[in-house]
C-alpha positions as CSV (number, residue, x, y, z in Angstrom):
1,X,35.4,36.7,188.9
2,X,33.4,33.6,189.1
3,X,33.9,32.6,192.4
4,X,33.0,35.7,194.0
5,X,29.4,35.6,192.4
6,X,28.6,32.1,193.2
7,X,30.9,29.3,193.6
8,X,31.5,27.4,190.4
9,X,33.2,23.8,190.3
10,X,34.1,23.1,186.4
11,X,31.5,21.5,184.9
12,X,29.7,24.8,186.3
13,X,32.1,27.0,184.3
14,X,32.3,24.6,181.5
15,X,28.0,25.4,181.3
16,X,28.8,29.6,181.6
17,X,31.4,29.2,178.6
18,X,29.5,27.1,176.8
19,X,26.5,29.9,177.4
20,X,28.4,32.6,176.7
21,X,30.2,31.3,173.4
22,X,26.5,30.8,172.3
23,X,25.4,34.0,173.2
24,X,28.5,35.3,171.3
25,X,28.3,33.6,168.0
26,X,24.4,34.3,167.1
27,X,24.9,38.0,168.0
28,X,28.7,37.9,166.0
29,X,26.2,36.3,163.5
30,X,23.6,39.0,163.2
31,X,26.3,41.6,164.0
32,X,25.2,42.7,167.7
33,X,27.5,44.6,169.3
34,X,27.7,43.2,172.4
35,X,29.8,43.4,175.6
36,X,31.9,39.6,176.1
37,X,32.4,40.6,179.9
38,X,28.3,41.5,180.4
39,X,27.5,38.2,178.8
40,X,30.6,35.9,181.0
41,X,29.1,37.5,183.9
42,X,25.4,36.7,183.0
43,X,26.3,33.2,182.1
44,X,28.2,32.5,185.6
45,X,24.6,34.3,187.6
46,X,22.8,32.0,185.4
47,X,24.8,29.5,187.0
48,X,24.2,30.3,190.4
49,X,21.0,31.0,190.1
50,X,20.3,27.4,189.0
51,X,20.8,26.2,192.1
52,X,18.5,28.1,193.8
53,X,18.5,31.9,195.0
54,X,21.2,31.2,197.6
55,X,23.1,30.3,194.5
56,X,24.2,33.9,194.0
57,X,26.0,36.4,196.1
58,X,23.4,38.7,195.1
59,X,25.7,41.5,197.4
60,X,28.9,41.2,194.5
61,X,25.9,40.4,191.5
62,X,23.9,44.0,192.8
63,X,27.3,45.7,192.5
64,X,28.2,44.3,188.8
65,X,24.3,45.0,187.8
66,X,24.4,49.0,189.2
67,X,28.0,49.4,187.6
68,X,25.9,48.0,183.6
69,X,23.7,50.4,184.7
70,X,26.1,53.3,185.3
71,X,28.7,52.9,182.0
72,X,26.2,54.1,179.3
73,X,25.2,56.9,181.0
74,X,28.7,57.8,181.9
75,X,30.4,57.3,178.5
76,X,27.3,59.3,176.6
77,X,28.3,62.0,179.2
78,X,31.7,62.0,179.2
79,X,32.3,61.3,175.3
80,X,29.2,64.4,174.7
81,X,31.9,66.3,177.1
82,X,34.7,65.2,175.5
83,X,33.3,66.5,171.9
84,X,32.4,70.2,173.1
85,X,36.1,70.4,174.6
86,X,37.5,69.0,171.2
87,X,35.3,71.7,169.8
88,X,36.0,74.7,171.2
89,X,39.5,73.8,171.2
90,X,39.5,73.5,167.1
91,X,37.5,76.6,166.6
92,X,39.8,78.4,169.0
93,X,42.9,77.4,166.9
94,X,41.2,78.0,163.8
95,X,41.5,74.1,162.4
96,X,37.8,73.4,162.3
């Protein structure tokens, strides 16, 4: 995923891990759910963005910010969705 964003020689990934597995041990810590893929993918734009805004695809980063966006949204809907079929169904046969 990495090199699509920006393009990362290893001492650039070694800095997004190293980001990332700090990120993830304060919120593990205080007990943050968190998502590991949101906070790789902000590490390695963090990255890129270090050397300058050229850095970053910001095309491929757009797409991975609009798709953050999207999910909550889309799981509220489709889990609120999901409970009134569930629902219906157990009244229907007589188990709720």
């Amino acid at each position: 995923m990495g090199h699509r964003v920006v393009e990362l020689e290893p001492i650039h990934g070694f800095a997004a891990e190293t980001t990332a597995a700090s990120v993830l041990v304060v919120t593990a810590h205080f007990g943050m759910p968190v998502s590991t893929t949101h906070i790789i993918s902000s590490a390695i734009m963090g990255v890129g963005a270090s050397k300058g805004v050229r850095g970053v695809r910001w095309g491929v980063a757009r797409t991975i910010l609009m798709a953050w966006v999207i999910t909550l949204p889309a799981t509220g809907i489709l889990g609120a969705f999901t409970w009134v079929v569930l629902n219906a169904l157990s009244t229907v046969l007589g188990l709720g």
